[in-house]
C-alpha positions as CSV (number, residue, x, y, z in Angstrom):
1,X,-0.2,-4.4,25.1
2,X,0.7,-7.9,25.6
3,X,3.7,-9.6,23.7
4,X,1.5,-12.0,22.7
5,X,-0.7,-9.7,20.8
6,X,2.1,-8.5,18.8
7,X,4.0,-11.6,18.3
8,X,0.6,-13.1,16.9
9,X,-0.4,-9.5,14.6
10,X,3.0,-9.7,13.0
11,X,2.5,-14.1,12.6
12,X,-0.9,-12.6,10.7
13,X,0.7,-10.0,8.7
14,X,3.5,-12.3,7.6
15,X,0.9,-15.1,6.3
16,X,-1.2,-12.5,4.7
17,X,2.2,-11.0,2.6
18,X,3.4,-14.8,2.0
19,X,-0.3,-15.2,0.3
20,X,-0.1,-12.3,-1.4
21,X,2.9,-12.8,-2.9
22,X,1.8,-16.5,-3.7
23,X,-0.8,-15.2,-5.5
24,X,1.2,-12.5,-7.6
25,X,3.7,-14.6,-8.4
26,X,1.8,-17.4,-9.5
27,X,-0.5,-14.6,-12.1
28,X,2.3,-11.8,-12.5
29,X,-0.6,-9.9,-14.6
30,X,-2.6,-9.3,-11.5
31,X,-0.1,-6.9,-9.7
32,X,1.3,-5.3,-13.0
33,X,-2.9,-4.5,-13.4
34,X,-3.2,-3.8,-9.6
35,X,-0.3,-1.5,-9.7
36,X,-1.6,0.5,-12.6
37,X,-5.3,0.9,-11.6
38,X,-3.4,1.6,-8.1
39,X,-1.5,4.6,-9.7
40,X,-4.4,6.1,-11.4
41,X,-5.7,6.0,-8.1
42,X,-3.7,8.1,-6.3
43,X,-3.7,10.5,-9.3
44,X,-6.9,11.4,-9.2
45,X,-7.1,11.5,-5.7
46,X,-4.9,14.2,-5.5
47,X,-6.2,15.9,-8.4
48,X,-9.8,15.5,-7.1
49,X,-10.1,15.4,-3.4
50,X,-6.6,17.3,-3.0
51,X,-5.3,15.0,-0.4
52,X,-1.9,16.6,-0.8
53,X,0.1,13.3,-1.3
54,X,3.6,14.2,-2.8
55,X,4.2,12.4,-6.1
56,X,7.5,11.2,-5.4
57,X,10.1,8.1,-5.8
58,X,8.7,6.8,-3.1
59,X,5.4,7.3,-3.0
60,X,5.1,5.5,-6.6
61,X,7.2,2.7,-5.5
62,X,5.1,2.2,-2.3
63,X,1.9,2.3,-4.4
64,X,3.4,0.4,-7.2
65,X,4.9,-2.0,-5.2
66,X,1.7,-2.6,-2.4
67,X,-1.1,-1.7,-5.0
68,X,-4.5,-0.9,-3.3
69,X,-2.9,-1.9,-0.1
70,X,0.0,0.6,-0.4
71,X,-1.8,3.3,-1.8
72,X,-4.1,2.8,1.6
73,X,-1.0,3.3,4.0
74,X,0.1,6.0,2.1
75,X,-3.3,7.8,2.5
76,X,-3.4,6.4,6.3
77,X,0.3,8.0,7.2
78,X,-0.5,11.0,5.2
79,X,-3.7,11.8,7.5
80,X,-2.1,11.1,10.2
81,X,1.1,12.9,9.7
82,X,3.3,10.6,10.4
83,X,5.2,10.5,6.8
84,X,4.4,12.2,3.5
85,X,4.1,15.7,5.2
């Protein structure tokens, strides 16, 4: 893969965060709301579909922290066994 490519993904990501935390910081009810409904989330997930997600420290804080977004990461590095084993 090219050095550009990456150079340009993580220019992307970064303006995507910076929005995001434009956006939160601006309406601080959005990610306390986000976070919660987040939470839930990966409750019943686990309870339901039995992903096997550890409710840990972490795994809160990621979820908490990232929302919808974070709760998606955790389910992608969980499937793919790269963390949360």
């Amino acid at each position: 893969m090219s050095k550009t490519y990456i150079e340009l993904g993580t220019l992307v990501v970064a303006l995507i965060v910076l929005y995001l935390l434009l956006v939160f910081f601006t309406n601080p009810f959005a990610l306390i709301v986000n976070s919660i409904i987040a939470i839930i989330v990966m409750f019943l997930l686990n309870a339901i579909f039995g992903l096997g997600i550890p409710i840990n420290i972490i795994t809160v804080l990621i979820v908490a922290i990232g929302g919808l977004v974070g709760l998606l990461l955790v389910i992608i590095l969980r499937l793919m066994k790269v963390a949360f084993v």
